[in-house]
C-alpha positions in Angstrom: 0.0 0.0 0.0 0.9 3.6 -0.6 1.6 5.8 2.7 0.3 9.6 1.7 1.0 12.3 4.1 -2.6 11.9 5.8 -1.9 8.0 6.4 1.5 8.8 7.6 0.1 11.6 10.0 -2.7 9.1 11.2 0.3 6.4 11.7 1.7 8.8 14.1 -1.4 10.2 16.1 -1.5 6.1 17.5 2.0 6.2 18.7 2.6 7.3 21.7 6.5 6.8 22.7 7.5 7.0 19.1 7.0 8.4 15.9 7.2 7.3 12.0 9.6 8.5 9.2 8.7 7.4 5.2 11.4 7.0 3.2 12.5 5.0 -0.1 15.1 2.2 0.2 16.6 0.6 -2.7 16.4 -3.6 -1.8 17.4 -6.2 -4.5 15.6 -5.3 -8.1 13.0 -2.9 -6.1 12.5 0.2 -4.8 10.7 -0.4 -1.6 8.5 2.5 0.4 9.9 2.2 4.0 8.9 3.1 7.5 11.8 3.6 10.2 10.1 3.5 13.6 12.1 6.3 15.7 11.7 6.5 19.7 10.9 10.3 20.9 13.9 9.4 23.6 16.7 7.4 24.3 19.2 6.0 21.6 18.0 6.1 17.6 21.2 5.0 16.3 19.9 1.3 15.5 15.7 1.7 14.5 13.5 -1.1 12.6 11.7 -0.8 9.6 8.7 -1.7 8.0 7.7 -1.7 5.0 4.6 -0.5 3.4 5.0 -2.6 0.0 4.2 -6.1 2.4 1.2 -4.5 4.2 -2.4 -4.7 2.3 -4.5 -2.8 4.7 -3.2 0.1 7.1 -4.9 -1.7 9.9 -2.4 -4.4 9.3 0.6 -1.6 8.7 -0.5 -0.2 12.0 -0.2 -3.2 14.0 3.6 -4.2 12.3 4.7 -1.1 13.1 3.3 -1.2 17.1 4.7 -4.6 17.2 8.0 -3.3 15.7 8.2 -0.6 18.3 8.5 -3.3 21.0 10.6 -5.1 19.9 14.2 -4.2 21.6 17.1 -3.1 19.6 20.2 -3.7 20.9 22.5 -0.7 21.3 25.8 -0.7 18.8 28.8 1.0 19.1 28.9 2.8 16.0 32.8 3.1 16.0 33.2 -0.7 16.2 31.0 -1.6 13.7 32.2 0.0 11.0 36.2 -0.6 12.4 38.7 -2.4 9.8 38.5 -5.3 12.1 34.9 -6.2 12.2 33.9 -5.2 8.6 36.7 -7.9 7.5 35.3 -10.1 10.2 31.8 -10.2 9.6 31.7 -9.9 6.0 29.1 -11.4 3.5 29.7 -11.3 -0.4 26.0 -11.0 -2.5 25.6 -11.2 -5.7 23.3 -9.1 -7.6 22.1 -8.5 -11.1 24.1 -5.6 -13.1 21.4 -4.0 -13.7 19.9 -3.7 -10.0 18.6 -0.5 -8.5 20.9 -1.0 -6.0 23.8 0.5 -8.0 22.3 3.8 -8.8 23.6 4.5 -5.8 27.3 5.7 -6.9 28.6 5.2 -3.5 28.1 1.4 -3.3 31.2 -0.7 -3.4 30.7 -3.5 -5.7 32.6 -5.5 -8.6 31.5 -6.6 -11.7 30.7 -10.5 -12.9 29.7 -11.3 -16.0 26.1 -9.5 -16.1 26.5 -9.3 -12.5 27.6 -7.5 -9.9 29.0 -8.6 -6.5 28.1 -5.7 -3.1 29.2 -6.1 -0.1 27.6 -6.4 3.0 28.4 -6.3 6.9 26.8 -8.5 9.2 25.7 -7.4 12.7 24.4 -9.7 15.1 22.9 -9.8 18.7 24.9 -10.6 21.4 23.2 -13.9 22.0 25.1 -14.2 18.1 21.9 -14.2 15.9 22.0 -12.3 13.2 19.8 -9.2 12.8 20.5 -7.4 10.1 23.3 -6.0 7.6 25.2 -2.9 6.5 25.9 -2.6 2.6 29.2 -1.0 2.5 29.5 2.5 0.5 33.1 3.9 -1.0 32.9 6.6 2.3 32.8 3.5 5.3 35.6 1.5 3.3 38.0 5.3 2.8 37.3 5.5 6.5 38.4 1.9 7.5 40.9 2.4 5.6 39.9 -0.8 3.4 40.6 -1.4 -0.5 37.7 -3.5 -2.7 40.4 -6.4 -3.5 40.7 -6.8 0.1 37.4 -7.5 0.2 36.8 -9.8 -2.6 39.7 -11.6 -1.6 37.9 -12.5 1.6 35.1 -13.6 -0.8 36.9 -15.8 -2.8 38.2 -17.7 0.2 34.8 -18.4 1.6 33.8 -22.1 1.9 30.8 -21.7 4.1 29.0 -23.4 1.6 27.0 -26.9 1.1 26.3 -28.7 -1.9 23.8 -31.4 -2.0 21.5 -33.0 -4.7 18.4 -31.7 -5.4 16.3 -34.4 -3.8 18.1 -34.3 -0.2 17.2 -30.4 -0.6 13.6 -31.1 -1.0 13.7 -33.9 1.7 15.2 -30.7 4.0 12.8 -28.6 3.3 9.5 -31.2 3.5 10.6 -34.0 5.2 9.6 -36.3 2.5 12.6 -38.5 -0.1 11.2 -38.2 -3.2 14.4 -39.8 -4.6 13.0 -43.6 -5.0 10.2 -42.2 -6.7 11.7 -40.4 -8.8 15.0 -42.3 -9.6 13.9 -44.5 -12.5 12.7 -41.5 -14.5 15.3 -39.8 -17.4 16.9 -36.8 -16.9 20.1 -34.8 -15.5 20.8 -35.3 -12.0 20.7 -31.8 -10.1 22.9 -30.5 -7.6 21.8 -27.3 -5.0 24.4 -25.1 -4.1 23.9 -23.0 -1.2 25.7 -21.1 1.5 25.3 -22.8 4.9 23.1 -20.5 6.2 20.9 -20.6 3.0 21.2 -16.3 2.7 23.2 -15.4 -0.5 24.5 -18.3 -1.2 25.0 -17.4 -5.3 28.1 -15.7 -3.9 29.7 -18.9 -3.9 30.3 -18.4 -7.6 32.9 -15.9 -7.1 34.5 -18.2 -4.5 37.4 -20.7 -5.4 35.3 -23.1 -4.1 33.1 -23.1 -6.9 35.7 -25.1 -9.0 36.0 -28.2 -7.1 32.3 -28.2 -6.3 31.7 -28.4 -10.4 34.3 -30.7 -10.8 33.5 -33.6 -8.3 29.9 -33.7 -10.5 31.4 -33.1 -14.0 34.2 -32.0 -16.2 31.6 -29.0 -17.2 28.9 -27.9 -15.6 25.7 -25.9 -16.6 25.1 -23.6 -13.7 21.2 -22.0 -13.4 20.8 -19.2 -11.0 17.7 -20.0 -9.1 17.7 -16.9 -6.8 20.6 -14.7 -4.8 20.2 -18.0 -2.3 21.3 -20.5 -4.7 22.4 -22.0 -7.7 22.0 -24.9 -9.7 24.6 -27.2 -10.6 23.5 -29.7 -13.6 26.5 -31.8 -15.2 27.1 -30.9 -18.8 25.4 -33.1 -21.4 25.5 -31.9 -25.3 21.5 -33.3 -25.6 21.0 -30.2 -23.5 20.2 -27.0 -25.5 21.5 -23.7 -23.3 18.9 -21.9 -25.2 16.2 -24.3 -23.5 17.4 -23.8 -20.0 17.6 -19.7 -20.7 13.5 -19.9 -21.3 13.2 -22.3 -18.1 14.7 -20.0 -15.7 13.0 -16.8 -17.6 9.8 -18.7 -16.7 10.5 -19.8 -13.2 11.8 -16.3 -12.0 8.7 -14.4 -14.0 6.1 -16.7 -12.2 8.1 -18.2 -8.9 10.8 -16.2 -7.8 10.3 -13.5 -5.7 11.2 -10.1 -7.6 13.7 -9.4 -4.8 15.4 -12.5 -4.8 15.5 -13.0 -8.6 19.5 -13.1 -9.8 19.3 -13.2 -13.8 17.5 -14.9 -16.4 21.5 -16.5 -17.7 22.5 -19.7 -18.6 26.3 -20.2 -17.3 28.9 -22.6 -17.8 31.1 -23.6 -15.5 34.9 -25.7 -16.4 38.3 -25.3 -15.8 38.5 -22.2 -16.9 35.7 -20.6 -14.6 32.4 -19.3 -14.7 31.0 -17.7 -18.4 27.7 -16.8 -19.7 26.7 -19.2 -22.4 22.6 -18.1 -23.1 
């Protein structure tokens, strides 16, 4: 729903120990219309938001943002969080499309991949160590760190917190069920899920050197389908396959299944010895 000044104003006449601030913030693909709960005292340097776009009525609005407000925000310190040492400790690579809204923003650190792009984020987490949310990092926090990109995306190529696993024991995960007898006698290409550990960005892994020996305990070549910014696809190369095929697949799977905000790209890639390349 769309918040107008007059829904905005009536958002605020029902709070009582804080108040409401609209803004636009630019999330993966979309521009969403956001909320930032502020308390009238105390500390505001860490606030949640809502956001307006996942609300249908304002009745509903009005009761995620009064059970927002309760919720308690744990206090940072601002200098440590955005220190050398904990943006190289508690960094998370995320890949993106190269066209994402995300880099109109000039001041957003990323690399380009293909016809991607790779951003950075810093994770913050609770003190009980559950994570709660994530900084991207701008050109302004690394010159302040004193941090160069490379440094970063060396830290991302390292990374093996990642899990392969076939597509079947992924769907047994996710409903309990093994499909994998049923299934077995049928024809066609056995399907491997690649993911990062925690299932969040887990397409970062194919930046990673990781990526390599993945593809290469399945197949000399690969075919790699990018199912979302969670995960990837690993399917071992096999010249009855048309890349052409697969490239109106995925179009059709992220157009009617993928959430716009988790959708990577609508590629076909290969991956071999040589790396990752775009093939359709």
């Amino acid at each position: 729903m769309e918040i107008t000044k007059e829904l905005l104003n009536r958002i605020n006449d029902e709070l009582e120990d804080f108040y409401v601030k609209e803004g636009r913030v630019k999330k993966n693909n979309i521009e969403k219309q956001a909320l930032t709960i502020i308390p009238k005292e105390g500390d505001k340097s860490v606030c949640p938001t809502v956001y307006a776009d996942d609300c249908n009525s304002f009745e509903e609005l009005l009761e995620t943002i009064k059970a927002a407000s309760q919720v308690k925000t744990p206090v940072f310190d601002v200098d440590e969080i955005t220190s050398r040492e904990y943006i190289l400790n508690h960094l998370r690579a995320c890949m993106i499309s190269k066209d994402n809204v995300i880099l109109e923003d000039e001041e957003v650190v990323y690399r380009s991949f293909l016809d991607m792009a790779i951003v950075y984020r810093v994770i913050m987490y609770h003190p009980d160590n559950n994570q709660i949310g994530s900084i991207l990092l701008r050109k302004g926090m690394l010159e302040e760190a004193g941090i160069e990109e490379s440094e970063l995306y060396e830290i991302a190529k390292s990374n093996r917190d990642y899990q392969m696993k076939t597509l079947f024991q992924t769907i047994e995960d996710m409903t309990g069920v093994n499909y994998e007898e049923e299934f077995s006698c049928q024809d066609g290409p056995d399907m491997y899920v690649v993911t990062s550990k925690d299932k969040i960005q887990g397409s970062s892994v194919l930046i990673t050197d990781l990526i390599q020996e993945l593809g290469s305990s399945i197949s000399k070549e690969c075919y790699v389908i990018p199912c979302s910014i969670h995960e990837i696809i690993l399917i071992p190369y096999d010249e009855r396959i048309n890349a052409e095929n697969l490239k109106q697949l995925v179009m059709e799977v992220n157009a009617t299944e993928v959430k716009i905000e988790e959708k990577l790209t609508d590629s076909v890639y290969l991956l071999d010895k040589s790396g990752v390349s775009k093939i359709a």
